[in-house]
C-alpha positions as CSV (number, residue, x, y, z in Angstrom):
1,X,76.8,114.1,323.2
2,X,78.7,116.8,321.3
3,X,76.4,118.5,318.6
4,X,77.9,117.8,315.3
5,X,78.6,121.8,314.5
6,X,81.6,121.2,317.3
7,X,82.3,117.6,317.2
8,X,83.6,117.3,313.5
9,X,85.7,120.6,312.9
10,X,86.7,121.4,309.7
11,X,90.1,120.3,309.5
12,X,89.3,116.6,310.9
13,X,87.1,114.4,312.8
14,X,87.4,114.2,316.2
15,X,88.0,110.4,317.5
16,X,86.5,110.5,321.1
17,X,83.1,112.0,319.7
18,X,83.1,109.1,316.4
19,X,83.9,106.5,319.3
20,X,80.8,107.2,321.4
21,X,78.7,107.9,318.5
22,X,79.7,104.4,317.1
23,X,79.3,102.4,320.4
24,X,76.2,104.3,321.1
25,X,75.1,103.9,317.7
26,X,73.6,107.2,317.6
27,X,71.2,107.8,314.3
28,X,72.0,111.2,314.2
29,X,75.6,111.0,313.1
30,X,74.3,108.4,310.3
31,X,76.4,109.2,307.5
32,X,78.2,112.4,309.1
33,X,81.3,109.5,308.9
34,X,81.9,106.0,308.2
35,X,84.1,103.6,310.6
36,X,86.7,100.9,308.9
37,X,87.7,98.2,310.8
38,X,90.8,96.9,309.8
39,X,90.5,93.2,311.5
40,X,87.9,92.3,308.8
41,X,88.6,95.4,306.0
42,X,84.6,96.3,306.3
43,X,83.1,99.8,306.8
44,X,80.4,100.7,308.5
45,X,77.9,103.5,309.3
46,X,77.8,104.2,313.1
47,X,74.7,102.5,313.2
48,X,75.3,98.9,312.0
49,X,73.8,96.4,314.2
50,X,76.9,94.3,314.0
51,X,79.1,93.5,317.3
52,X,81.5,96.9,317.6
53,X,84.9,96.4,317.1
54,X,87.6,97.5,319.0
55,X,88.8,100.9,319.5
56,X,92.2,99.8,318.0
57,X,91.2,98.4,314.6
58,X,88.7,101.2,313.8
59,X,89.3,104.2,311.6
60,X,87.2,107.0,310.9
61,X,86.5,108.3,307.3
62,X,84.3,111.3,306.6
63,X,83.0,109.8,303.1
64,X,82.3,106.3,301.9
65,X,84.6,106.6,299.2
66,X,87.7,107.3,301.6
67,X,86.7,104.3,302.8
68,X,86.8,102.7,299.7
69,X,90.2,103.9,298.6
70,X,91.8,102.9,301.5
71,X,90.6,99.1,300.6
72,X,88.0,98.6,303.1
73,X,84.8,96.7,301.3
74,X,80.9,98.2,301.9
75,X,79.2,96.4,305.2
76,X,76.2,93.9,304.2
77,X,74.4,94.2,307.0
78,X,74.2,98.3,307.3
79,X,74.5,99.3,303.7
80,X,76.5,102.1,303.8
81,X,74.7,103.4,300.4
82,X,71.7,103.9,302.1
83,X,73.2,106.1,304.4
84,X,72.0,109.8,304.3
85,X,74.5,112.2,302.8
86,X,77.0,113.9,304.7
87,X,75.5,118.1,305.2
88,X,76.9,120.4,303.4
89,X,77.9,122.6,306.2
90,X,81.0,119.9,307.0
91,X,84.2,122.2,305.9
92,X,84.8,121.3,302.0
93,X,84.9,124.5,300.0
94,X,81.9,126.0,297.4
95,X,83.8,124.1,294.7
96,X,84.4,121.0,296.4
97,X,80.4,120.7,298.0
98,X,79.2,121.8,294.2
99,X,81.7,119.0,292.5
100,X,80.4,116.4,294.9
101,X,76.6,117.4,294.0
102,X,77.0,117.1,290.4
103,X,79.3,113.7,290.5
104,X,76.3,112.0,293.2
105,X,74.0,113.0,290.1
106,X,76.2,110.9,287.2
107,X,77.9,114.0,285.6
108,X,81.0,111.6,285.3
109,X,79.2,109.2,284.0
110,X,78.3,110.7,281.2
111,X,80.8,113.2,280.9
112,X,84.3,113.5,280.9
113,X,86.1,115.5,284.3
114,X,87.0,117.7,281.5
115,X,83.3,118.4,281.2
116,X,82.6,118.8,284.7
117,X,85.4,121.3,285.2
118,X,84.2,123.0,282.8
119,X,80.7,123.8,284.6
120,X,82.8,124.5,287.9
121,X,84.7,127.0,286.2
122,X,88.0,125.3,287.7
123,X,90.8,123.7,285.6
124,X,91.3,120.0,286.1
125,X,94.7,120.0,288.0
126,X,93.2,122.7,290.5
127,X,89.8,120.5,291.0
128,X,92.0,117.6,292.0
129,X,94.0,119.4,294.2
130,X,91.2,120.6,295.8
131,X,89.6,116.3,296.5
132,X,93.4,115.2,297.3
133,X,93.7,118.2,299.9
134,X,89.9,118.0,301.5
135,X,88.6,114.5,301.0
136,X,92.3,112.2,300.3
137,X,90.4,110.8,297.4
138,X,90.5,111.6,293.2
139,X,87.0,113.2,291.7
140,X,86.6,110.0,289.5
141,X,87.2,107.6,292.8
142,X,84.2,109.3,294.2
143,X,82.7,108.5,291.2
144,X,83.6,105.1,290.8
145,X,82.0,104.2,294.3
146,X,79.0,106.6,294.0
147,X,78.1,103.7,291.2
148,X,78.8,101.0,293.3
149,X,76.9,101.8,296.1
150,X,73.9,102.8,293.7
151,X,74.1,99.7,291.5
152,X,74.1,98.0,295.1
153,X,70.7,99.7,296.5
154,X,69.6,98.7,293.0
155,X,70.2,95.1,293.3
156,X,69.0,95.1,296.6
157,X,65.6,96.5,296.4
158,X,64.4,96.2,292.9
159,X,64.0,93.4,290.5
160,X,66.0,94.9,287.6
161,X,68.0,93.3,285.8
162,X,71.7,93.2,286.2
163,X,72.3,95.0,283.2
164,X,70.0,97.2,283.0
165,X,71.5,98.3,286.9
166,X,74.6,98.7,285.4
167,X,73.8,100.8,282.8
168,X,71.2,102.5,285.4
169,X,74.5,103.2,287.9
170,X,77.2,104.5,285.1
171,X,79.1,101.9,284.5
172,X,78.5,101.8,281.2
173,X,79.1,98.1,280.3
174,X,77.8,95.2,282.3
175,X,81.4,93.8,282.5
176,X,82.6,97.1,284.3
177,X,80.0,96.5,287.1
178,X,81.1,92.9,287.3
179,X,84.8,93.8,287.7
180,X,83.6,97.0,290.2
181,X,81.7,94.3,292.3
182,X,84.3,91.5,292.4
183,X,86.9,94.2,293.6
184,X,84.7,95.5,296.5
185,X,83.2,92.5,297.6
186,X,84.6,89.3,296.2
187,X,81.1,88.6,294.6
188,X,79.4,89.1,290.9
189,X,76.9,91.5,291.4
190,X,73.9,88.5,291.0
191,X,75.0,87.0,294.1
192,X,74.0,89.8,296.1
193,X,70.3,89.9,294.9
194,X,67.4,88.7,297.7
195,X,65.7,86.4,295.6
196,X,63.4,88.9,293.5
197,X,61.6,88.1,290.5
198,X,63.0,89.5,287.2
199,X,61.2,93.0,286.5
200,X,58.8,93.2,283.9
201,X,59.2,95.8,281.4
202,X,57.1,99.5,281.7
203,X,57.3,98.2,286.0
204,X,58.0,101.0,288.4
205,X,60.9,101.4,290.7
206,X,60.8,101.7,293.9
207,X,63.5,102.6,296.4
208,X,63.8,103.9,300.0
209,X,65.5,107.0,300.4
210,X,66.4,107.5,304.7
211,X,66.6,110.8,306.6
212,X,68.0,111.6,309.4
213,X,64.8,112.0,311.8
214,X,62.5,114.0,312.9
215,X,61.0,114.8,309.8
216,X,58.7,117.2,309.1
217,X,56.6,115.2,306.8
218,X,53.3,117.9,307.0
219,X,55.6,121.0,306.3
220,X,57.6,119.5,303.1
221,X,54.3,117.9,301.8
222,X,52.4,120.9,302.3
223,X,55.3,123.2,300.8
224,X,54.5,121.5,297.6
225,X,50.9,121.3,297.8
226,X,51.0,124.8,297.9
227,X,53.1,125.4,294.9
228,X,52.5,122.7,293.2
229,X,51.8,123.5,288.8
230,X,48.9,122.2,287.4
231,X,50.1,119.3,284.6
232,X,52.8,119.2,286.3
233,X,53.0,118.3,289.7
234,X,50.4,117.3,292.3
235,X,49.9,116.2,296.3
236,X,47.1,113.4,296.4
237,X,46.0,111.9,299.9
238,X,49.7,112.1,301.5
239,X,51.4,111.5,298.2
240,X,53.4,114.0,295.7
241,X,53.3,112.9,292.2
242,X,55.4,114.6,289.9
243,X,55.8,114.3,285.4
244,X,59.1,114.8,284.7
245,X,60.7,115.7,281.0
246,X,64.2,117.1,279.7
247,X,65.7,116.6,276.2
248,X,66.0,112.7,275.4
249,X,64.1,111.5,278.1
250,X,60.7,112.0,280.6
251,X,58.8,109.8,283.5
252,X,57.1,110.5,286.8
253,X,57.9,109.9,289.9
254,X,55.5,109.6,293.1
255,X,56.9,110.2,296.9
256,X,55.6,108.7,300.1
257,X,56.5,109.1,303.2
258,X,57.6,105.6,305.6
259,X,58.3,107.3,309.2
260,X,58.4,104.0,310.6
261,X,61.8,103.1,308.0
262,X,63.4,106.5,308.4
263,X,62.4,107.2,305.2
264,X,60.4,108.3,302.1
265,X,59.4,105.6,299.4
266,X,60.3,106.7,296.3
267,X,58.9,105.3,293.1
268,X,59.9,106.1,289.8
269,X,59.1,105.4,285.8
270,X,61.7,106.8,283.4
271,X,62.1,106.2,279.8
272,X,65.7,105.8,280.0
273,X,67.7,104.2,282.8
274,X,71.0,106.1,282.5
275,X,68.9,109.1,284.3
276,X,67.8,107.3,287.2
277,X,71.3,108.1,289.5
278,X,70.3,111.5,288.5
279,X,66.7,111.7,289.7
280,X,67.2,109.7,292.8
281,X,69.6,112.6,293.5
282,X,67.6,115.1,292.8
283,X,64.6,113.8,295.2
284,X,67.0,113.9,297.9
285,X,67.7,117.5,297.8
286,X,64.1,118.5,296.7
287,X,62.6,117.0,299.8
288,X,66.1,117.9,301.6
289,X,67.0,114.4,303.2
290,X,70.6,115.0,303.7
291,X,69.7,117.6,306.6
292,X,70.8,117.1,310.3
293,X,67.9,118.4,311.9
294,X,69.5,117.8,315.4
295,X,72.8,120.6,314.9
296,X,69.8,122.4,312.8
297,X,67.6,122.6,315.8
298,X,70.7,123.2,318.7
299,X,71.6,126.3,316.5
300,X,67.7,127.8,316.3
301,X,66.8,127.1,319.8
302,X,69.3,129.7,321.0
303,X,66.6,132.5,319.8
304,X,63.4,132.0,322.3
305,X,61.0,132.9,319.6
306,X,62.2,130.4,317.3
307,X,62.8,127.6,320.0
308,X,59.0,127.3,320.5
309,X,58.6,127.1,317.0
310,X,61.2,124.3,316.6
311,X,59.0,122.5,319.6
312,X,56.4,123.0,316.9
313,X,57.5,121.9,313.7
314,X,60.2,118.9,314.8
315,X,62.5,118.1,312.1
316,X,61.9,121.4,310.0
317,X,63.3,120.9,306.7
318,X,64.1,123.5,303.5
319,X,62.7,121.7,300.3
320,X,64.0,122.7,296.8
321,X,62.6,123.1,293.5
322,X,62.9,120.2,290.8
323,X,66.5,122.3,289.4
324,X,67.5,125.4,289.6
325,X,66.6,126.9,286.7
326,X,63.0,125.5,287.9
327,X,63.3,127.6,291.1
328,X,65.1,130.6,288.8
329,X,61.9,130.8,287.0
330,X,59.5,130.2,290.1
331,X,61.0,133.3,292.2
332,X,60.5,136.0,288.8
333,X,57.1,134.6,288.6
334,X,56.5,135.1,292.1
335,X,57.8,138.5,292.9
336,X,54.8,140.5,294.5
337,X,52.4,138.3,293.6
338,X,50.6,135.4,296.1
339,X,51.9,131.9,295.7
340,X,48.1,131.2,294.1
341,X,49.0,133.7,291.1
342,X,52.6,132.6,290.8
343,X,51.3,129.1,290.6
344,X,49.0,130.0,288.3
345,X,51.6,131.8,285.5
346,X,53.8,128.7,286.3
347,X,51.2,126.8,284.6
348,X,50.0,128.7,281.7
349,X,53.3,128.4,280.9
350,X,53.7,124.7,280.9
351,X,50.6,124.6,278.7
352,X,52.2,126.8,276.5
353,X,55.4,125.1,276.5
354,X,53.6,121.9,276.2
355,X,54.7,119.5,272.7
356,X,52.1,117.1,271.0
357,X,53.2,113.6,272.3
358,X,55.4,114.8,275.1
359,X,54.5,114.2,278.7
360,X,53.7,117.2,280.8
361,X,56.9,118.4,282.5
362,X,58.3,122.0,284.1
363,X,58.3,124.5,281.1
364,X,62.5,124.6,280.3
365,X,64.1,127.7,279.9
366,X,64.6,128.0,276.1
367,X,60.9,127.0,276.0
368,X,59.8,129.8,277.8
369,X,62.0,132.3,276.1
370,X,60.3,131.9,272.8
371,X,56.8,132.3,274.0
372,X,55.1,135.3,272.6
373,X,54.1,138.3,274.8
374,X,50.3,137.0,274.9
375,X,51.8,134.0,277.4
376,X,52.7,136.0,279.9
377,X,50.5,136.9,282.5
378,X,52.5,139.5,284.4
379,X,53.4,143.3,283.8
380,X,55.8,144.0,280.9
381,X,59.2,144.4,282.6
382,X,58.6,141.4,284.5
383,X,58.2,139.8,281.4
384,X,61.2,141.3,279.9
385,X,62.9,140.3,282.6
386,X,62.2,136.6,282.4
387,X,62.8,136.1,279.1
388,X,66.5,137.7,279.1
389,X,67.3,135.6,282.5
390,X,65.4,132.7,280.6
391,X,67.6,133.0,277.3
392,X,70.7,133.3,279.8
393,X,70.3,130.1,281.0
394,X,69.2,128.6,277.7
395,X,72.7,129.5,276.4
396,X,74.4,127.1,278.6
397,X,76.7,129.5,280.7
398,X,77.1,128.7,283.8
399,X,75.5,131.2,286.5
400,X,74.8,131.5,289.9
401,X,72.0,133.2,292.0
402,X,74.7,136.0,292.5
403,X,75.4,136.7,288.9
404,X,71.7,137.3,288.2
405,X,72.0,140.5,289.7
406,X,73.2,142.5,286.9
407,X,69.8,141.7,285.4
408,X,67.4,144.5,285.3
409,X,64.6,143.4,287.7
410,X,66.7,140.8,289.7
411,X,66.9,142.1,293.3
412,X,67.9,140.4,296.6
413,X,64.9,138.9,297.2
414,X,64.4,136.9,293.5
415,X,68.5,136.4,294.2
416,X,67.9,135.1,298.2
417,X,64.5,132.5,296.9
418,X,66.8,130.9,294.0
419,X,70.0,130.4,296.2
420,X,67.0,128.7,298.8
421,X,65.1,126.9,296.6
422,X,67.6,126.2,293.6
423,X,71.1,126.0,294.9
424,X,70.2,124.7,298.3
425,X,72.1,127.1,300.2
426,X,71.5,126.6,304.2
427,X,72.1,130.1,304.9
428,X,69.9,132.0,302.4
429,X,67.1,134.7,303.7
430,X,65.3,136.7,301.6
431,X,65.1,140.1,302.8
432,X,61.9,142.3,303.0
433,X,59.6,139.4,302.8
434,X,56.5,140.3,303.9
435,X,55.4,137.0,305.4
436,X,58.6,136.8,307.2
437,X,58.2,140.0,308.7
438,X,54.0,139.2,309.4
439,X,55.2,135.4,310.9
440,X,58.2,137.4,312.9
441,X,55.8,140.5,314.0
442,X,52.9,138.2,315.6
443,X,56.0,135.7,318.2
444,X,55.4,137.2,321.5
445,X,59.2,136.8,322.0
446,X,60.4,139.0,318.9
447,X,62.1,141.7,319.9
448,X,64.6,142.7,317.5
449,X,63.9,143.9,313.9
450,X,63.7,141.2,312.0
451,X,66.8,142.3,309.7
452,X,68.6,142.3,312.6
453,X,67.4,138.8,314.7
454,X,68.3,136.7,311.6
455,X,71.8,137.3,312.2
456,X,72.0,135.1,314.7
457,X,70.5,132.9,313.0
458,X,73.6,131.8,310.5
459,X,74.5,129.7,309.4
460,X,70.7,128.3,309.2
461,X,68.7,131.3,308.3
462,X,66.6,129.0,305.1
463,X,65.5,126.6,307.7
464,X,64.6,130.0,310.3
465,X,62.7,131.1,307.1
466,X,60.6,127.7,306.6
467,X,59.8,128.0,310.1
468,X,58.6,131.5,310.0
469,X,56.2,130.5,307.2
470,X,54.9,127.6,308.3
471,X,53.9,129.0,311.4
472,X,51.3,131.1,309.3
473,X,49.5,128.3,308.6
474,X,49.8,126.6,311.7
């Protein structure tokens, strides 16, 4: 089987390799495409158990909502909503993968495409342009099935009610959802429930969120166990537990891990609904589920040092920070300090930050800002520094790793650990880091510098990185 690096090019998917991933039903490519078969107008995810069709009525679509837009209706029996994302690394532009992120976490369903093109930095005509030329689809039709497919996982594995799904999805009124539903699959939304009892209020939700396997359960898990802010966050007996708290609304959340499901159980409390789409989101990217650790892997494995390590840590993944101001804050805290000390500023912080009657949450950035000097645990222009990059972000601009630069303080390193752990980038590698270079130094195949051996390493150098420092404590 092609890897997926060559099999789906950027300009278009390649037929032949779709074909035998579909027949084999290879989890892999699991939501790398979705298949439409035009005798029934149903698509699929390559690995639906149902009888393949043949070669002649099947299409191939990259997203769901192509799919959806071309009139084919979701598959009941493979769910294409549960379907892991698509990687980042498929071909669509910065603009286009950022636009996508945002929409998959409700910002059109709260906001207009006004205000969204507003936090690209793109005009509305050129943002649409840029979905009609890369995906065939509009900004707001991604939207529009993003919510169906949500509301869908909803009725299927929770006992909410309908309307509080609908509101939970961004529909926004209950009739909406009904109409949304009827379109897609001739059916009201309470006819696909599976017989579960009406939720009780204050009840937690629960939902399965799938990966693309192997996993590396261990390495994520302990990743946050080692960062982890007191108050804030916690790993108990295999379990992370995190508070969660942002202006109008606050909860917690708990994450497990189901190997034998593909998956990790995800079980939230939130005081408002309309946020949930949101937070589902944003546990996907923090524990990095959308990864295709087999292209991941077939990249590394070209380096001999790194190949054993891959036979080491299977399924190696990148995990992110709660947001990225989070991970903005994290990487000032931590520069040359131990993880232990950062961790421990982190959270005389959120004690500071902390509100009578408010749950404990992640200290924001306008919080922070005000803080008097005796808060701050650190030497003075480190201090300094945080504060101007924290009342930066307070003001609402928008601004990337990059633009931090022209901050006194901010050097590649903090720039490198926020694009890793804030933006999600694939390919970021902070340079001069002294437990990269101590993990690289003690491979008996390391031969090269290692400024110079992580240029093979593109376009996958965060995911070299995590396996460099989990080998320390291996």
């Amino acid at each position: 089987m092609d890897t997926l690096s060559t099999a789906f090019p950027s300009e278009g998917l390649d037929p032949e390799t779709c074909r035998r991933a579909r027949l084999s039903r290879d989890p892999r490519f699991d939501g790398e495409f979705f298949l439409g078969v035009r005798s029934t107008s149903i698509y699929c995810r390559p690995i639906c158990p149902a009888r393949a069709a043949a070669e002649h009525n099947v299409v191939y679509f990259r997203e769901a909502s192509q799919a959806a837009e071309a009139g084919f209706r979701p598959c009941l029996r493979c769910r294409p909503e549960a379907a892991p994302g698509s990687a980042a690394w498929q071909g669509s532009s910065v603009t286009v993968q950022r636009a996508l992120r945002l929409i998959r976490e409700g910002a059109l369903n709260t906001a207009t495409l006004a205000a969204l093109c507003e936090r690209l930095g793109v005009g509305e005509r050129y943002l649409r342009k840029l979905f009609q030329r890369e995906l065939g689809v509009s900004p707001n039709a991604v939207a529009q099935n993003q919510r169906l497919l949500f509301a869908r996982q909803l009725l299927q594995e929770t006992a909410l009610p309908v309307t509080d799904i609908a509101f939970a999805a961004g529909f926004g009124s209950v009739r909406r959802c009904n109409s949304a539903f009827r379109v897609s699959f001739g059916k009201p939304p309470s006819a696909m429930r599976r017989g579960r009892d009406p939720a009780t209020p204050g009840q937690s939700i629960r939902l399965q969120l799938r990966y693309r396997p192997p996993y590396d359960w261990e390495g994520v898990l302990d990743f946050f166990q080692r960062h982890a802010v007191s108050g804030v966050e916690s790993v108990q007996d295999g379990v992370y537990h995190r508070q969660l708290r942002w202006p109008g609304n606050g909860g917690a959340i708990t994450v497990r891990h189901r190997p034998a499901d593909r998956a990790i159980l995800l079980e939230l409390r939130l005081d408002h609904l309309a946020d949930m789409m949101a937070v589902v989101q944003r546990v996907r990217r923090m524990f990095d589920l959308d990864a295709n650790p087999g292209v991941i892997a077939d990249s590394l494995a070209r380096d001999p040092a790194l190949a054993a390590l891959l036979e080491r840590f299977p399924g190696v993944r990148s995990p992110l920070c709660w947001s990225a101001e989070e991970a903005t804050v994290r990487a000032i805290v931590g520069q040359q300090v131990s993880i232990g000390a950062a961790r421990s500023v982190c959270s005389r912080l959120a004690d500071a930050t902390r509100e009578p009657g408010q749950g404990a949450g992640f200290p924001t950035a306008a919080a922070i800002a005000a803080l008097d000097d005796s808060h701050f645990a650190m030497p003075t222009r480190r201090r300094d520094t945080l504060r101007a990059v924290c009342r930066r972000l307070a003001s609402g601009e928008p601004t990337s790793a990059q633009a931090l630069l022209a901050e006194p303080g901010i050097g590649p390193w903090t720039v490198a650990m926020i694009e890793m752990r804030g933006e999600g980038r694939p390919d970021a590698f902070p340079p001069r880091d002294l437990g990269l270079m101590r993990a690289w130094e003690a491979l008996p195949d390391a031969e090269a510098p290692l400024d110079h051996a992580c240029e093979r390493w593109r376009p996958w150098r965060a995911y070299a990185a995590n396996l460099l420092w989990l080998s320390l404590g291996a």
